[in-house]
ZADO-1210 file (C-alpha; in nm, 4 decimals, padded with zeros to 6 digits):
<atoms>
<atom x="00.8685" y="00.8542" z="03.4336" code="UNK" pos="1"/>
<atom x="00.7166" y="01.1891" z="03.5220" code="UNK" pos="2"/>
<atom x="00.9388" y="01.3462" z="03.2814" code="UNK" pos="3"/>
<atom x="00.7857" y="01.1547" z="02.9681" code="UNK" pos="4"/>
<atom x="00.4633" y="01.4163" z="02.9304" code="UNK" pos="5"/>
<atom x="00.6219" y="01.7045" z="02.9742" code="UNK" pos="6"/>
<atom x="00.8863" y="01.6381" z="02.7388" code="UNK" pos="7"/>
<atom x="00.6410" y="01.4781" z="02.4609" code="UNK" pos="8"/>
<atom x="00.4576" y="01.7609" z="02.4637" code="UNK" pos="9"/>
<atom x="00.7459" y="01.9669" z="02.3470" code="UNK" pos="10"/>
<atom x="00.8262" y="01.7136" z="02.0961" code="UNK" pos="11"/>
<atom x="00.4564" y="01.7265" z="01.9475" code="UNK" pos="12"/>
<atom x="00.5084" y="02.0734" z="01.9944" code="UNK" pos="13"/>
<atom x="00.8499" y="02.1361" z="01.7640" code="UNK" pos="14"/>
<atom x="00.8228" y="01.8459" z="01.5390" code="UNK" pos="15"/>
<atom x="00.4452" y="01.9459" z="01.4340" code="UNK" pos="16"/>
<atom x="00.3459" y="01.8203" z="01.1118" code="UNK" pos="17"/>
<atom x="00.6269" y="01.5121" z="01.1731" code="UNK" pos="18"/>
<atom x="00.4029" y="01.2928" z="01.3583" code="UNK" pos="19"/>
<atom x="00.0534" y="01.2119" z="01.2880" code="UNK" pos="20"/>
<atom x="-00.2308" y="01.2944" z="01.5325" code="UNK" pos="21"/>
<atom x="-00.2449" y="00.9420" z="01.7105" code="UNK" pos="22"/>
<atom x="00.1003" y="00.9145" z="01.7141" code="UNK" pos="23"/>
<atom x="00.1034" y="01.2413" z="01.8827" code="UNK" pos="24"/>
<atom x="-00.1384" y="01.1210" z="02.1421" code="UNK" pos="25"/>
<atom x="-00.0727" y="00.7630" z="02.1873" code="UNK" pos="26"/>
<atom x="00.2939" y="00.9472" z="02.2277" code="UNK" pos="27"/>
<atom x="00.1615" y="00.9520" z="02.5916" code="UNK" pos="28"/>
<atom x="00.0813" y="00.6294" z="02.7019" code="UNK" pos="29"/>
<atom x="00.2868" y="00.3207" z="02.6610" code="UNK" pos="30"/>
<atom x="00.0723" y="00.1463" z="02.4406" code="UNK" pos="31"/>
<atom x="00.3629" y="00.0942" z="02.2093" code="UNK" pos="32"/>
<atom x="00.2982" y="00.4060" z="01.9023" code="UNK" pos="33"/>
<atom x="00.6058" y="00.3281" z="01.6813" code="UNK" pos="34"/>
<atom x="00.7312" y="00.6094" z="01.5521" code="UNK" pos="35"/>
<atom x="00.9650" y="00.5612" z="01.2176" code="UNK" pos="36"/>
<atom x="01.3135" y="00.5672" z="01.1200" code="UNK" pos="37"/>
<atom x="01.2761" y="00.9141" z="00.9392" code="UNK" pos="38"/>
<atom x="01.0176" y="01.0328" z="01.1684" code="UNK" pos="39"/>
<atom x="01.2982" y="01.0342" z="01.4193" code="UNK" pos="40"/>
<atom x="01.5445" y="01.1743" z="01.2578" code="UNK" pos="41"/>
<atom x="01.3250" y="01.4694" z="01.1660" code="UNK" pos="42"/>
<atom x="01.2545" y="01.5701" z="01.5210" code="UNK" pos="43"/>
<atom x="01.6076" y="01.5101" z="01.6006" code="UNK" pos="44"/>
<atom x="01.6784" y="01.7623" z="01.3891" code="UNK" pos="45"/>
<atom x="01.4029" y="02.0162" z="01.5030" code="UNK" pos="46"/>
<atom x="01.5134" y="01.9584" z="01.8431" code="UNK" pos="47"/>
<atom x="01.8512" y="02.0432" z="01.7384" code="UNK" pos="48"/>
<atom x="01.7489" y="02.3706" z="01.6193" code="UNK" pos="49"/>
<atom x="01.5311" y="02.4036" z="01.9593" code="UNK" pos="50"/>
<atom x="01.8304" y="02.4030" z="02.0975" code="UNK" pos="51"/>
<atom x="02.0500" y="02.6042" z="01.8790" code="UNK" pos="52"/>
<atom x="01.8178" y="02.8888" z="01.8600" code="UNK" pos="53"/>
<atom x="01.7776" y="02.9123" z="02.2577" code="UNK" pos="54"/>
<atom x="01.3623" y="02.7975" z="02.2597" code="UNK" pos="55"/>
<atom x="01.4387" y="02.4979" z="02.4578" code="UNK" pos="56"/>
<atom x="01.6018" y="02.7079" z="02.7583" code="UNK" pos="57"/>
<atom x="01.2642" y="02.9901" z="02.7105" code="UNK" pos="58"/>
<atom x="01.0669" y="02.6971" z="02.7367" code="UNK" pos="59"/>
<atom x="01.2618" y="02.5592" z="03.0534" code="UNK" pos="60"/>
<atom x="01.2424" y="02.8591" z="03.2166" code="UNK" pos="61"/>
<atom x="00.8535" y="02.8626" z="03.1678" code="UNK" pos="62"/>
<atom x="00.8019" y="02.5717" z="03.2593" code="UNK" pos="63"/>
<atom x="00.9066" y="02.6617" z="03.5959" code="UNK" pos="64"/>
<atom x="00.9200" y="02.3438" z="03.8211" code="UNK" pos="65"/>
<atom x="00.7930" y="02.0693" z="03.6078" code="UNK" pos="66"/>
<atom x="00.9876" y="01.7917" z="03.4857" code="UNK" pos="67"/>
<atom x="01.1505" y="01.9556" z="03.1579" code="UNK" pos="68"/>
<atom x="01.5261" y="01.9908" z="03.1831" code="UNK" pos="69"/>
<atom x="01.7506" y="02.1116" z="02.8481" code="UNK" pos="70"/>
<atom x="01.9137" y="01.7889" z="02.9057" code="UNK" pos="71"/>
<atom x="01.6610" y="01.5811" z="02.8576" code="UNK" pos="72"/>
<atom x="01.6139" y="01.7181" z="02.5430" code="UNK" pos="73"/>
<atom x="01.9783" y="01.6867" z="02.4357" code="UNK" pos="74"/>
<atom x="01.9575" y="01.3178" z="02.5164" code="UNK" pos="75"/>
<atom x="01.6256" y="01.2701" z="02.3475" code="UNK" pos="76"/>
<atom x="01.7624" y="01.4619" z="02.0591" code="UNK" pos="77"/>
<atom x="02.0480" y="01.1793" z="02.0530" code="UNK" pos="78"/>
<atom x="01.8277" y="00.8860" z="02.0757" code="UNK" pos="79"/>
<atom x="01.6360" y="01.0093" z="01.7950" code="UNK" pos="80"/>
<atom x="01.9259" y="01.0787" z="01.5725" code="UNK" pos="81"/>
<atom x="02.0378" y="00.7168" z="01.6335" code="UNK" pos="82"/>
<atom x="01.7716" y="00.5000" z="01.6957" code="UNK" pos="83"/>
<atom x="01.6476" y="00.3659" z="01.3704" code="UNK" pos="84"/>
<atom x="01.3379" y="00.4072" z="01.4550" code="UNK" pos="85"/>
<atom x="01.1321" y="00.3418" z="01.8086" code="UNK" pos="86"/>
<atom x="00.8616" y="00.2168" z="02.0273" code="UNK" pos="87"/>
<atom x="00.7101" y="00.3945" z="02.3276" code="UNK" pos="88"/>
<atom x="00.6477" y="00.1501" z="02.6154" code="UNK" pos="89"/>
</atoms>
């Protein structure tokens, strides 16, 4: 998924302070960082706001070309509202 990187490092990014630093960086592989119920909820919400506020389409738009869509953030914003929690494999 060549989309993965690009969008966790938006997530790591908005949600600072939400995840620890290995979370953050095991974030990229899939060595299986769990991140928690409320942990996910939180950057739902920042994401939310991302969104909201128009950052995630200034970021899109410098991104220029790499794998970062608004969309994938709205769906990754969902999963996160509603997962109860999740592993990155």
């Amino acid at each position: 998924m060549f989309w993965w990187g690009p969008l966790w490092a938006y997530v790591c990014t908005v949600a600072a302070g939400v995840l620890s630093e290995d979370q953050e960086s095991n974030g990229f592989f899939n060595g299986g960082q769990y991140v928690k119920a409320e942990q996910a909820r939180e950057i739902a919400r920042r994401l939310d706001r991302a969104l909201r506020d128009g950052e995630v389409g200034r970021h899109v738009k410098r991104c220029r070309g790499r794998r970062f869509e608004e969309q994938l953030v709205r769906d990754f914003k969902n999963f996160c509202r509603n997962c109860g929690g999740f592993y990155i494999w």
